[in-house]
C-alpha positions as CSV (number, residue, x, y, z in Angstrom):
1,X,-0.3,108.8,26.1
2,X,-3.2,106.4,26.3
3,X,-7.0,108.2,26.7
4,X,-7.8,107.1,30.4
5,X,-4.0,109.0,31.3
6,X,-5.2,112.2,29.6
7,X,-8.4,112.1,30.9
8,X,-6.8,111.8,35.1
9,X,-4.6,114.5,34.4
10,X,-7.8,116.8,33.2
11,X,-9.6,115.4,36.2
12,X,-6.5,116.8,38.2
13,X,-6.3,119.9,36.8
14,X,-9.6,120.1,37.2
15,X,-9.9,119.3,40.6
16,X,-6.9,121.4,41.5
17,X,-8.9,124.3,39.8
18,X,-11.6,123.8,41.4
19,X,-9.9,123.7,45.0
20,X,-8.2,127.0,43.9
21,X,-11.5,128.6,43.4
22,X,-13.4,127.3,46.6
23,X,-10.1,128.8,48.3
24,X,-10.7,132.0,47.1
25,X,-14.5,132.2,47.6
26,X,-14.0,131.7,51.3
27,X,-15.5,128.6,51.3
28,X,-12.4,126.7,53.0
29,X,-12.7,129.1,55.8
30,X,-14.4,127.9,59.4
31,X,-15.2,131.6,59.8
32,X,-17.0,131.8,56.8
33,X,-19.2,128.9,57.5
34,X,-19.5,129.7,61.4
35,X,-21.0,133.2,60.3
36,X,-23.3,131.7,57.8
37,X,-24.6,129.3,60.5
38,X,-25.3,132.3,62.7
39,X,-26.6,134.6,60.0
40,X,-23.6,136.7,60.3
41,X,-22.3,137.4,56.9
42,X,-23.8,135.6,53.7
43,X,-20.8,135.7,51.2
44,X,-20.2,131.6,51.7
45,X,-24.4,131.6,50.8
46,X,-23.6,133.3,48.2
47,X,-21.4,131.5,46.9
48,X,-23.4,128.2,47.7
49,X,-26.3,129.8,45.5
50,X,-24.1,131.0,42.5
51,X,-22.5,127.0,41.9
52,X,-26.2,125.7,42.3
53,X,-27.0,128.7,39.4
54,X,-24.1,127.3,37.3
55,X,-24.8,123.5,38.4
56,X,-28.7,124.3,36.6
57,X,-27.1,126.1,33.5
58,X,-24.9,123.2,33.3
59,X,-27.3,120.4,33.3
60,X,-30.2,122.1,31.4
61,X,-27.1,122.9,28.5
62,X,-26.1,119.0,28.8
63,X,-29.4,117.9,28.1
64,X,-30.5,120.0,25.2
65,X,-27.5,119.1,23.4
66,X,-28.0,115.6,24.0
67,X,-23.6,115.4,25.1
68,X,-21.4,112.2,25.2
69,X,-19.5,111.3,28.3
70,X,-15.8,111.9,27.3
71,X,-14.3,108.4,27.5
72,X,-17.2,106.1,26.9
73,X,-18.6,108.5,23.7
74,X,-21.9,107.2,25.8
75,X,-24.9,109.3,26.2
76,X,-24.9,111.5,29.2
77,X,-28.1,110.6,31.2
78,X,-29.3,112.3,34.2
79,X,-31.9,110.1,35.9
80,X,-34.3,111.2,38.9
81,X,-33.0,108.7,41.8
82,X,-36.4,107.4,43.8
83,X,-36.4,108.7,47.3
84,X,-34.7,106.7,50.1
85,X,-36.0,105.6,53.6
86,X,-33.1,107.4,55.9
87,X,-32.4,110.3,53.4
88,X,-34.0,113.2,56.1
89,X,-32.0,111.6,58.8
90,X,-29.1,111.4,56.8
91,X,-29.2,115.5,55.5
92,X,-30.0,115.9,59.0
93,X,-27.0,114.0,60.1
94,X,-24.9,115.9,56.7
95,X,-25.8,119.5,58.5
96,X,-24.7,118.5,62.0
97,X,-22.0,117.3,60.6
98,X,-21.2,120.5,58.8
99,X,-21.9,122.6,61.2
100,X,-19.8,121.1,64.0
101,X,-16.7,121.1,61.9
102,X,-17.2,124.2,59.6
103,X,-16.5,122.0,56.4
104,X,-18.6,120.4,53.8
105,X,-17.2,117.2,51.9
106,X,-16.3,119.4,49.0
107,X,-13.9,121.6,51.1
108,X,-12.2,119.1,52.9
109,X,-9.4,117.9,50.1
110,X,-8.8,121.8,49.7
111,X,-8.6,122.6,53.4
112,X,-5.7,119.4,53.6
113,X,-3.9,121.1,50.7
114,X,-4.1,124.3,52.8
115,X,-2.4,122.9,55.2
116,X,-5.7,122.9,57.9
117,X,-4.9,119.7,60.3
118,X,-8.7,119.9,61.3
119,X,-9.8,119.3,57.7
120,X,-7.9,116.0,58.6
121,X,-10.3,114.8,61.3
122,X,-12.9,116.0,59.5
123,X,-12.2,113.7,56.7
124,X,-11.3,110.8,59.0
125,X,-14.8,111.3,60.0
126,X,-16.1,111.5,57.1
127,X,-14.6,108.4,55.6
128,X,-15.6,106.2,59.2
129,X,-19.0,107.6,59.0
130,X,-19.1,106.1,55.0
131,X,-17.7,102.8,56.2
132,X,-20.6,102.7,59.1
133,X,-22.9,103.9,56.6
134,X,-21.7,100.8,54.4
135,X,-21.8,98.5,57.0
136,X,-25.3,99.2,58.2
137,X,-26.6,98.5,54.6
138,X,-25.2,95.6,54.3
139,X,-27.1,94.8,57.9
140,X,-30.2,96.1,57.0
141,X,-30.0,94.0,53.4
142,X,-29.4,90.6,55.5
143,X,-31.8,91.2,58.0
144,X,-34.6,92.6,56.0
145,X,-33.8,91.6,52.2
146,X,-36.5,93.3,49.8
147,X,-39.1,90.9,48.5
């Protein structure tokens, strides 16, 4: 079995793993995130504030011990990204979004596998809204190419 096939069936398993979990913490639930967006119940918040916890741990860990990306034995390199023109509108746009259909980006492959037809409109939407996103910066690097 070659080294790109192993590593696809870990990212599977992965994934799958990862799916599983978000299932169980409630976060493939509309209720959950309807009640969160009213300041019903806070267990999806919860939730949201443990994986940014671990995400932290995870990075700061990476970093001091200086890790190799599995495949390409290539430093692992986390780089500050400069801010964009459009990034409010688009986070603003990103929480409409999620609050309209109850499901983050994250959610919505576990939601399908759930069995939740509106995780599949959601993701329709999310994949047009990528494409328009796509399209406009091709536009906007014709119109106004950077100098």
């Amino acid at each position: 079995m070659t080294m790109t096939k192993k590593v696809n069936i870990i990212a599977l398993g992965m994934g799958a793993l990862f799916g599983f979990l978000m299932s169980r913490a409630g976060a493939t639930t509309y209720d959950f995130h309807a009640k969160m967006f009213l300041f019903q119940d806070f267990q999806l918040m919860e939730v949201i504030a443990t994986a940014v916890i671990v995400a932290m741990l995870g990075v700061f860990t990476l970093k001091h011990f200086q890790v190799q990306a599995v495949v390409t034995k290539t430093p692992v390199d986390f780089v500050k990204k400069p801010y964009q023109q459009g990034l409010i509108l688009g986070a603003l746009l990103f929480g409409i979004g999620w609050g309209m259909t109850a499901a983050c980006p994250g959610t919505i492959p576990a939601m399908i596998a759930e069995g939740k037809i509106g995780a599949i409109f959601t993701f329709v939407g999310l994949l047009l809204g990528t494409m328009a996103y796509g399209i406009l910066q091709t536009y906007m690097q014709h119109e106004h190419p950077k100098s």
